[in-house]
C-alpha positions as CSV (number, residue, x, y, z in Angstrom):
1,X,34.6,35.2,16.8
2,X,34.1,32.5,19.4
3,X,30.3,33.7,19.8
4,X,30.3,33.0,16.1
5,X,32.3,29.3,16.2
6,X,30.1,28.3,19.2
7,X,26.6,29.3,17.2
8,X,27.8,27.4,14.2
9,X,29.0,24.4,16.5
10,X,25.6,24.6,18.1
11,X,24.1,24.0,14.9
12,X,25.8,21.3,13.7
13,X,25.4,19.6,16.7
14,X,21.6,20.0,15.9
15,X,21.7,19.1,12.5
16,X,23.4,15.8,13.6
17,X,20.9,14.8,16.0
18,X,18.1,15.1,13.5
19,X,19.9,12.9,11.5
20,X,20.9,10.6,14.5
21,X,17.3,10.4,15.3
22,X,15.6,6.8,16.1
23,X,12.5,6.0,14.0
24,X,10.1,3.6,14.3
25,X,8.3,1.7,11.1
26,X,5.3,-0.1,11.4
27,X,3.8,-2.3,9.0
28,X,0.7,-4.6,8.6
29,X,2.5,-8.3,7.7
30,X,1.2,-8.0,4.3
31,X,3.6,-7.8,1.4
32,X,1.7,-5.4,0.0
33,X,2.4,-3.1,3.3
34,X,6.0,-4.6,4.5
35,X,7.5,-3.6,0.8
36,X,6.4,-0.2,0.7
37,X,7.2,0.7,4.2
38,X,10.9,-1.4,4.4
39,X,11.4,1.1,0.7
40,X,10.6,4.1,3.1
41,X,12.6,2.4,6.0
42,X,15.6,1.5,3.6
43,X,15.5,5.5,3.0
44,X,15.3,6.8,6.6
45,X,18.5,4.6,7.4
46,X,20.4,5.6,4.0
47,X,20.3,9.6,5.3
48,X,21.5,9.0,8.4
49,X,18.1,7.8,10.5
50,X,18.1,4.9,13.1
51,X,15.7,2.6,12.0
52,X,13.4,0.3,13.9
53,X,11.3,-1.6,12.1
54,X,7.7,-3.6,13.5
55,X,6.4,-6.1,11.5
56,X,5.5,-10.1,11.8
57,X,8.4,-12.8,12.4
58,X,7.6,-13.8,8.4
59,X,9.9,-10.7,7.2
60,X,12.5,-11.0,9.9
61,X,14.7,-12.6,7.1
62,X,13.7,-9.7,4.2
63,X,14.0,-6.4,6.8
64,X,17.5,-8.0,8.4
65,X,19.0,-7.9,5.0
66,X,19.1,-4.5,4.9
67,X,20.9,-4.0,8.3
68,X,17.7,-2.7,10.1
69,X,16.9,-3.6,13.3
70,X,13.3,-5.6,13.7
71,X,11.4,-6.2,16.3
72,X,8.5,-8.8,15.8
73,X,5.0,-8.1,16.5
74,X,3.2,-10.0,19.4
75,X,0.7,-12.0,19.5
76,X,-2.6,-12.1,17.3
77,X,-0.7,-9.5,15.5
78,X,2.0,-11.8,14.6
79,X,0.0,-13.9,12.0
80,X,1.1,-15.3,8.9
81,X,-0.4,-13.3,6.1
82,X,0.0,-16.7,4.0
83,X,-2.5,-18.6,6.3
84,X,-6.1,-19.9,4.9
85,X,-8.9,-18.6,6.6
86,X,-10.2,-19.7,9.7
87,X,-13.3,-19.1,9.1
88,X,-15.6,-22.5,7.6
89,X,-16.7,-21.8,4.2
90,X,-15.0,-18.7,3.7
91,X,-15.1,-19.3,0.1
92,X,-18.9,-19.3,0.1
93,X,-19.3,-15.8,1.8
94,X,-19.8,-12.8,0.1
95,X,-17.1,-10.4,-1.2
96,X,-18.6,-7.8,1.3
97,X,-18.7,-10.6,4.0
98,X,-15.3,-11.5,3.4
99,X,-13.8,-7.9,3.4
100,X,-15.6,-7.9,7.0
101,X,-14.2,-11.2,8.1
102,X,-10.5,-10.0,7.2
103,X,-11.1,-6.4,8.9
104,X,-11.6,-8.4,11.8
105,X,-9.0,-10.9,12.5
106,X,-6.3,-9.1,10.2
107,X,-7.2,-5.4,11.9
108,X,-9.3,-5.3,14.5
109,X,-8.6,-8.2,17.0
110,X,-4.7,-7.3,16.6
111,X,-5.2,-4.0,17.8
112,X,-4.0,-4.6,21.4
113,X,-1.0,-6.7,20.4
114,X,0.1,-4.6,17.9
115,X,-0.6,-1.6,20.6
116,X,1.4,-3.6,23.2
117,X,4.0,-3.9,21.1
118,X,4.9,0.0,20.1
119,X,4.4,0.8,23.6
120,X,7.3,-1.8,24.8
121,X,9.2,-0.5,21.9
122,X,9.3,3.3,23.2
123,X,9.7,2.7,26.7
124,X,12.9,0.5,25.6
125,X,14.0,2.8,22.8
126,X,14.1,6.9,22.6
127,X,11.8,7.2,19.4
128,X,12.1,10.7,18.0
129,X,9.1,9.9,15.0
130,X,6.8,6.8,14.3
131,X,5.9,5.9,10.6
132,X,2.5,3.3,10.4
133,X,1.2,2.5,7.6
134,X,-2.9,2.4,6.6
135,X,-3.8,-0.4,8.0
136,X,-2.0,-0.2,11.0
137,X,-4.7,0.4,13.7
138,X,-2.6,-0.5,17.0
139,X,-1.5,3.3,16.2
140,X,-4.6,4.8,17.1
141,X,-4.8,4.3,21.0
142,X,-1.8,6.4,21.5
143,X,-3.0,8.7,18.5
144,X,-6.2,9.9,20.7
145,X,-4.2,9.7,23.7
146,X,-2.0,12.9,25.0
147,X,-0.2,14.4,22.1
148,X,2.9,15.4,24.7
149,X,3.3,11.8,25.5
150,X,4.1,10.2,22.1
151,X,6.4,10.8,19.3
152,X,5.1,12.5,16.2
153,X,3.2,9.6,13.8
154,X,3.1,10.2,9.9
155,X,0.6,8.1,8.6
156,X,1.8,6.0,5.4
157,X,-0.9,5.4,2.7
158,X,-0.1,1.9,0.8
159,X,-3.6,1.8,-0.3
160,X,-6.0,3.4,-2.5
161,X,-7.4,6.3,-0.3
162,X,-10.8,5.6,1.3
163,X,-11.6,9.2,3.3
164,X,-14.7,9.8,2.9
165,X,-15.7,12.6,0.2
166,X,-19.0,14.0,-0.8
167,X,-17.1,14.1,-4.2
168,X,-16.4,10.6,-4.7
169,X,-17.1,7.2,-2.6
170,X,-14.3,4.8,-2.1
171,X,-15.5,3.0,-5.2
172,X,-17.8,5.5,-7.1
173,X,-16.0,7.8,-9.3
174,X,-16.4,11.8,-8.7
175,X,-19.6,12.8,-10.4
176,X,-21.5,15.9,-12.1
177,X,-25.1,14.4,-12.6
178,X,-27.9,14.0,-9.9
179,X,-27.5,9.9,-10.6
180,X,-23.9,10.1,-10.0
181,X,-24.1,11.8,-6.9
182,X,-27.1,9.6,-6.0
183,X,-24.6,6.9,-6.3
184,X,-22.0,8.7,-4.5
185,X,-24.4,8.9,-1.6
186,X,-25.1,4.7,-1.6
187,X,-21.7,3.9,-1.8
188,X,-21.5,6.2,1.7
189,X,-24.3,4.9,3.2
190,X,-23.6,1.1,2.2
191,X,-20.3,1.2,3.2
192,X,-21.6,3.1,6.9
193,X,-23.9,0.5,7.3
194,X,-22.0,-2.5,6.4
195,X,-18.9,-1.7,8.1
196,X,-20.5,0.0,11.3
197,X,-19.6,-3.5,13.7
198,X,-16.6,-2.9,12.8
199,X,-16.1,0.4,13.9
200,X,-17.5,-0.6,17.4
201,X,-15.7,-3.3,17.9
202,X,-12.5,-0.6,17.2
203,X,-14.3,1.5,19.7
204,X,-15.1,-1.1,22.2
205,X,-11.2,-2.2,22.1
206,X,-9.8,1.7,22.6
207,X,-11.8,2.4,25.4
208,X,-10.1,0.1,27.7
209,X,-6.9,2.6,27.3
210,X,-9.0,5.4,29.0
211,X,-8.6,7.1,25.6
212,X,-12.0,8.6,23.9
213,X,-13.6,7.4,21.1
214,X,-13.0,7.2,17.5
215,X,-13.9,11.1,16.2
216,X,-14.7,9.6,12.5
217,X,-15.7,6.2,11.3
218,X,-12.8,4.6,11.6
219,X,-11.7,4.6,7.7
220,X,-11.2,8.1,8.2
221,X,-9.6,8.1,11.6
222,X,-6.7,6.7,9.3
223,X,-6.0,9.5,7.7
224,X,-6.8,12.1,10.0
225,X,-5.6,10.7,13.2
226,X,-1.6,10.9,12.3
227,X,0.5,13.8,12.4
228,X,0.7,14.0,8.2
229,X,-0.5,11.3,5.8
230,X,1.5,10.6,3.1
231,X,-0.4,8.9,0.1
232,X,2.0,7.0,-1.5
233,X,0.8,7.8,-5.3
234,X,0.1,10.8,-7.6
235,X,-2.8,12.7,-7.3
236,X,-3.8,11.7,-11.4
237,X,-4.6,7.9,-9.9
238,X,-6.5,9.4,-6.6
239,X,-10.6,10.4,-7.2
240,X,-10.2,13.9,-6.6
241,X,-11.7,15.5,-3.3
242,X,-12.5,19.6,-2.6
243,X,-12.3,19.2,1.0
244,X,-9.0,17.7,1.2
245,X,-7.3,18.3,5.0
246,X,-3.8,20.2,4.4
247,X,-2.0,17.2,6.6
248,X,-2.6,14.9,3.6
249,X,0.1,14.8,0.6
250,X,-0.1,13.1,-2.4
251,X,4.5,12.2,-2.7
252,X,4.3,9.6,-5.4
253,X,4.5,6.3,-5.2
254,X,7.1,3.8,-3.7
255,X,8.7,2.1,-6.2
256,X,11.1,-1.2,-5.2
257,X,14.4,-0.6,-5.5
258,X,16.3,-2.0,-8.5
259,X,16.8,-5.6,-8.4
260,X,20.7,-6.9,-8.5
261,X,20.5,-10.7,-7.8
262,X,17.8,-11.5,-11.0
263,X,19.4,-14.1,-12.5
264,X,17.5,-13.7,-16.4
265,X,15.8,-16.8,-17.6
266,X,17.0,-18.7,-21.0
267,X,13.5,-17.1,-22.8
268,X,14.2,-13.4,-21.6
269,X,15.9,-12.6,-24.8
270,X,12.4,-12.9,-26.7
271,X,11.5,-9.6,-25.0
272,X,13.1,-8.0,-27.8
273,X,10.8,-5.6,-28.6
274,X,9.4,-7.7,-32.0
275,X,6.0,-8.3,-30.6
276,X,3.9,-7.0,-27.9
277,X,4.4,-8.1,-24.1
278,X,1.6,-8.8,-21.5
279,X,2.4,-9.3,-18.0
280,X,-0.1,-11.4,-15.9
281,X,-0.3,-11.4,-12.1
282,X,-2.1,-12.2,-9.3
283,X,0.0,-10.7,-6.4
284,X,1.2,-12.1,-3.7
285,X,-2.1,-12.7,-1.2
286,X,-4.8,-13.3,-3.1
287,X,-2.8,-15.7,-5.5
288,X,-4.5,-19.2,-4.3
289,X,-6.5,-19.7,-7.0
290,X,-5.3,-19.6,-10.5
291,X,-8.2,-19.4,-12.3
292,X,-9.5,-16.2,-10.7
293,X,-6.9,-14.4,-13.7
294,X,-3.4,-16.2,-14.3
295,X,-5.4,-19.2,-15.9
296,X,-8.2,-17.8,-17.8
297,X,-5.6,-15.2,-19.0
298,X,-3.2,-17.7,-20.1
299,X,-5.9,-19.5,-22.1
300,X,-7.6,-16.3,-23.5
301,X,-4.2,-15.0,-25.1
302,X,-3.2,-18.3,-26.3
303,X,-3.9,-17.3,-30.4
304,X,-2.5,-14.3,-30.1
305,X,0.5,-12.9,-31.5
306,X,1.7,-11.6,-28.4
307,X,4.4,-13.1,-26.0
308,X,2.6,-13.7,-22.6
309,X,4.7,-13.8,-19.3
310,X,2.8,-15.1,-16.0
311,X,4.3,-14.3,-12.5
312,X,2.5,-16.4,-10.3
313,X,3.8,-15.7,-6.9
314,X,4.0,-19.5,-6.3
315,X,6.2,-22.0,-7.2
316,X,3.6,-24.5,-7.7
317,X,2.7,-23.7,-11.1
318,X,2.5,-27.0,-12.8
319,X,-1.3,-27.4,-12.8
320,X,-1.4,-24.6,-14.9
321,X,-2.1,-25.0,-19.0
322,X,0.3,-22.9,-20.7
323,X,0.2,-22.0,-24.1
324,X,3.5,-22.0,-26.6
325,X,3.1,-18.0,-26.6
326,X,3.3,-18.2,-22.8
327,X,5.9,-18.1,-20.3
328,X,5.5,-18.9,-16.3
329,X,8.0,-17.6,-13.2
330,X,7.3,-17.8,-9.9
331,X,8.9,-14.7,-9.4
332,X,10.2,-11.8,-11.6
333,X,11.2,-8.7,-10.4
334,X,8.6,-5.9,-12.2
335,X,11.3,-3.2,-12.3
336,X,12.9,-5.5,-14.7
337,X,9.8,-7.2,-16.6
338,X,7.6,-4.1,-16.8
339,X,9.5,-1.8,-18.8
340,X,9.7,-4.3,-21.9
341,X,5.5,-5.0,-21.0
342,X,3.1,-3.1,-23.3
343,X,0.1,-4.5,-21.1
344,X,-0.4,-5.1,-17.4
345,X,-2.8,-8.0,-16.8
346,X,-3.4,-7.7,-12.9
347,X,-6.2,-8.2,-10.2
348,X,-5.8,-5.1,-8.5
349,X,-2.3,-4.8,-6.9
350,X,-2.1,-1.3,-5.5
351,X,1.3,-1.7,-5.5
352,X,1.6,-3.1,-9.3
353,X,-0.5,-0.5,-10.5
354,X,1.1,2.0,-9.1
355,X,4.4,0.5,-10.3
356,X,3.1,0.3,-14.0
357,X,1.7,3.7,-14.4
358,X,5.0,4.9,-13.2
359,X,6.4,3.6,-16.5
360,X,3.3,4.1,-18.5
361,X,2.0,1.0,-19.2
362,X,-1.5,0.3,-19.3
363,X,-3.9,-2.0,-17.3
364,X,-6.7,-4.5,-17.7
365,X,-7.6,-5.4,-14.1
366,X,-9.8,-7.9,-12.4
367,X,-10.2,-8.3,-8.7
368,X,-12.9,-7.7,-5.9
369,X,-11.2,-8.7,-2.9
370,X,-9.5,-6.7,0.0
371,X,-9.3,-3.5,-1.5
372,X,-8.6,-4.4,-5.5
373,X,-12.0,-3.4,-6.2
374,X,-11.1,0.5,-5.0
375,X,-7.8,0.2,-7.2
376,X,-9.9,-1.4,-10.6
377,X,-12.4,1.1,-10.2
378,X,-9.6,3.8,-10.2
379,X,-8.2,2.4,-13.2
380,X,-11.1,2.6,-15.1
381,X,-11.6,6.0,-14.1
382,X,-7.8,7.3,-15.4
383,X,-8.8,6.3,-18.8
384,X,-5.5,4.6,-18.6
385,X,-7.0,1.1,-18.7
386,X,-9.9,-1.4,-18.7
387,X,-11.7,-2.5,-15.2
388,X,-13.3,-5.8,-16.0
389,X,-15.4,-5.2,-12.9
390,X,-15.3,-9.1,-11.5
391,X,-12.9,-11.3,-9.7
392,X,-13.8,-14.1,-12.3
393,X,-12.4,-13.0,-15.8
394,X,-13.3,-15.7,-18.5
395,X,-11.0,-15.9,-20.9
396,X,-12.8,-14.5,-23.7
397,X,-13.7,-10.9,-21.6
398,X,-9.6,-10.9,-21.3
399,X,-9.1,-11.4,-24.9
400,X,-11.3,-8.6,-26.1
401,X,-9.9,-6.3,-23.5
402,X,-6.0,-6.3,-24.0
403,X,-6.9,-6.1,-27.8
404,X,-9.1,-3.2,-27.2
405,X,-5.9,-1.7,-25.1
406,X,-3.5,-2.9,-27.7
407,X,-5.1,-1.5,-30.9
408,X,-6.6,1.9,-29.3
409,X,-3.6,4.1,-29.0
410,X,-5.8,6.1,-26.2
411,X,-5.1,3.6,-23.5
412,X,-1.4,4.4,-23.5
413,X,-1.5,8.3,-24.0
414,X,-3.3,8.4,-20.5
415,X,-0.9,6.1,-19.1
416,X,2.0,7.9,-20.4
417,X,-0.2,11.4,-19.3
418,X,0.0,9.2,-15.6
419,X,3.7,8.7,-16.0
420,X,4.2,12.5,-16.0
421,X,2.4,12.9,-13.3
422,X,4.4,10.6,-11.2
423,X,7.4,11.5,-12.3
424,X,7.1,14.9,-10.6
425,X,7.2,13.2,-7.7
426,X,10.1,11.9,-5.5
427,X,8.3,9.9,-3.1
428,X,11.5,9.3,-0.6
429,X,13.1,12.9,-1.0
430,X,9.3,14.2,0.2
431,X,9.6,11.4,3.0
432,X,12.7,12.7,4.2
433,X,12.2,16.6,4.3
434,X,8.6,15.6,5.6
435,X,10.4,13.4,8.7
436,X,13.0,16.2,8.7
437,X,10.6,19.0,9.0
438,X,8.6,17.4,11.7
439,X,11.8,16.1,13.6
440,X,13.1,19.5,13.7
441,X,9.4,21.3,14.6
442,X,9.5,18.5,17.2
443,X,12.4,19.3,18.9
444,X,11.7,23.2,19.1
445,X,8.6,22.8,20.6
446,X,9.8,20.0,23.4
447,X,11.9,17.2,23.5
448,X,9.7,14.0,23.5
449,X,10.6,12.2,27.0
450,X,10.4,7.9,26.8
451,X,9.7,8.1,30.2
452,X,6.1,9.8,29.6
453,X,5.5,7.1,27.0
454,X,1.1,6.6,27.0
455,X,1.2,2.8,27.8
456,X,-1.4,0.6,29.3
């Protein structure tokens, strides 16, 4: 009997330290990161998790809220997302030129500080698990470093994915004729050559930890680096690929947790269901410039009789024209506004689209910058809505597409065949039995020591 009471106290007392254990969550300072990862954060801490979490000194406020401790990045890392380039006509260059530009000084060049700065953080604090999201290539020193002297790393995907296939390219769509996998194989080979400085620079920085080269291009070192990726979507929105590694997962999507402090505006009462609803947006980064979408969209929609709601991101809206079927916020929270919306309007949000395919709406996106392009050309490809294929909409090109999505009942059977699909998903119950799993796996094989921590 006391063999027995002593094996079940022994098991408790194991079950509690798994739930006791210290985690560490990194994030790019990008909202589009930061919200995703401080949902999964939120999560980790609400089962019973100590939760660290790494970011810039922008989110200090937004992560503090929530009781979790943060810890600022250092450094280059430390930037403000919301800064204007430094670069002199930035403007001028490129999409492709700019994509480079931002790899650089948002990525690349904050490798060592954002390095430095997990390495003080797990010599000061025992870290059972580390969570990093995409983007987060400070991770990948101590990823090709010894695997007994770090945690166990779970790579977060808060983008599109971008491993390279021979099914798909990170734009092209998966393909059964010779031209599309022609096409397949330039998007490879464009994307190698363009993006090769980059992935020596990444190279060129790593080396001075006395840890060996990337073993991939570096887009794919993202994925296959970590522990277990977790791509934070369904597979129905992801270009399918046969050679998938078994350490990624497909969980769902992140969705933000329901708003309580949404005070409604005095017009909210006219989304009563009596005419259709299009939702507008720009995001939260590349939301400078109005007439990329919000303003063109805003004119284009002007005659119609839909009721149009623009959520700028900005509070400086008033050199916008907007029409009497229109109405402006600087901010709305979309688990309130997109379940009365019938169209998403949107330049390529991953995080948006996700967020509406959840609920079935359907999309008309425009956007070319960062990585919107990858998202447009995946909504396209779902059937679930209409990729204008620019960053510049004109009004008109808007126009003609929400009435083509609007009057073709097509566009919103595959988003609500999307909505199935992610609703099979529970993307923070798989977080948790993944982190469980891998704490407990952990802990049979060897205790992770601090004091061995790979630091340089």
């Amino acid at each position: 009997m006391v063999t027995q009471l002593n094996a079940l106290l022994l098991s408790a007392i194991q079950y509690l330290e798994i739930l006791v254990s210290h985690i560490l969550v990194c994030a790019v300072p990008n909202p589009g990161h930061v919200g995703p990862m401080l949902a999964a954060a939120q999560h980790l801490k609400s089962v019973g998790h100590n939760v660290t979490f790494h970011t810039s000194e922008n989110f200090r406020g937004k992560v503090e809220s929530t009781g979790i401790r943060f810890v600022a990045l250092m450094g280059k890392a430390n930037y403000d997302y919301r800064r204007p380039s430094d670069l002199p006509d930035y403007e001028k260059l490129s999409d492709t030129e700019q994509k480079i530009h931002l790899l650089k000084t948002s990525f690349v060049e904050t490798i060592p500080d954002q390095h430095l700065g997990v390495q003080q953080i797990l010599r000061e604090t025992p870290t059972d698990l580390v969570l990093v999201d995409t983007m987060f290539l400070g991770s990948f020193p101590m990823l090709l470093g010894p695997k007994p002297k770090r945690p166990p790393v779970i790579g977060c995907g808060v983008n599109p994915m971008m491993l390279s296939s021979d099914d798909c390219g990170i734009i092209a769509p998966p393909a059964n004729t010779p031209e599309g996998r022609e096409q397949i194989l330039q998007d490879k080979q464009r994307i190698s050559t363009n993006f090769q400085p980059i992935n020596d620079s990444i190279d060129s920085i790593i080396r001075q930890y006395g840890v060996p080269c990337m073993p991939h291009f570096f887009v794919d070192c993202m994925y296959l680096l970590p522990d277990i990726f977790l791509q934070f979507t369904a597979e129905a929105l992801e270009f399918p690929r046969s050679a998938m590694p078994d350490t990624i997962r497909f969980v769902g999507p992140l969705l933000p947790s329901r708003s309580v402090e949404f005070k409604e505006p005095a017009w909210w009462a006219e989304l009563d269901g009596s005419r259709p609803v299009v939702l507008i947006t720009q995001g939260t980064l590349a939301n400078h410039d109005f007439n990329e979408l919000i303003q063109p969209a805003l004119l284009g929609l002007k005659d119609e009789n839909i009721t149009v709601i623009a959520a700028t991101g900005r509070s400086d809206n008033n050199t916008l024209d907007v029409p009497k079927n229109a109405r402006v916020a600087s901010f709305i929270p979309f688990d309130r506004v997109l379940p009365k919306a019938d169209v998403l309007v949107t330049n390529g949000g991953y995080g948006a689209v996700n967020h509406a395919f959840s609920l079935g709406v359907p999309i008309v996106v425009a956007g070319e910058t960062e990585d919107k392009d990858m998202v447009a050309a995946r909504v396209g490809w779902t059937g679930a809505g209409i990729n204008l294929k620019t960053r510049f909409a004109s009004a008109e090109q808007i126009r003609n597409a929400v009435r083509a999505v609007l009057s073709n009942e097509q566009y919103r059977q595959e988003a609500q065949r999307l909505r199935a699909s992610f609703a099979r998903h529970s993307a923070l119950d798989e977080l948790a039995r993944t982190v469980s799993a891998m704490l407990t796996q952990d802990r049979e094989m060897s205790k992770f020591n601090p004091e061995s921590v790979y630091a340089h």
